[in-house]
C-alpha positions, 0 to 999 in steps of 0.5 A, a space after each residue: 333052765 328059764 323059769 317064769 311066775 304068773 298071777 293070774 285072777 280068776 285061774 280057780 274059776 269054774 273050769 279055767 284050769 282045764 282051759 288052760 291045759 287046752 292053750 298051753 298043749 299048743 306052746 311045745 316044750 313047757 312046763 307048768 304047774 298051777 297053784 289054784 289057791 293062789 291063783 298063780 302059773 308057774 312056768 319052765 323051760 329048759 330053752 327059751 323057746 316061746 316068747 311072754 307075748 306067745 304066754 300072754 295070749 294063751 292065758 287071755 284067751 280063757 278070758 284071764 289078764 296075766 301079770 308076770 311076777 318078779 324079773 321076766 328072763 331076757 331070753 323071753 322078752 318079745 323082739 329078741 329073737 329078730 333082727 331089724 333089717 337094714 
């Protein structure tokens, strides 16, 4: 299981929740429950298969700057699942 913490300022703002919901419906296969006094997302996985750049951008689209808290998984990190070609 991957598990992933985001702050993110402003989440308790007016309807930014449900603006949210509406991003993250798109990401298949994640889990996340949204601590609203604390304004933190907590996310998980059992594979890893949406990538921080694809979670970034559905939380700056409500209009939201993510900070991932603690050690980002490896298996999340943008530019592991391809290969350069030679």
């Amino acid at each position: 299981m991957i598990e992933l913490e985001v702050y993110a300022v402003g989440l308790r703002e007016s309807d930014n929740i449900l603006k949210l919901g509406h991003q993250l419906e798109a990401l298949p296969g994640i889990r996340y429950q949204v601590d609203s006094n604390h304004d933190i997302i907590y996310f998980e996985m059992d594979e890893p298969i949406v990538t921080l750049h694809q979670i970034r951008g559905a939380v700056e689209r409500i209009g939201i700057e993510p900070r991932f808290v603690g050690e980002i998984p490896s298996d999340l990190e943008v530019g592991t699942r391809t290969q350069k070609l030679e």
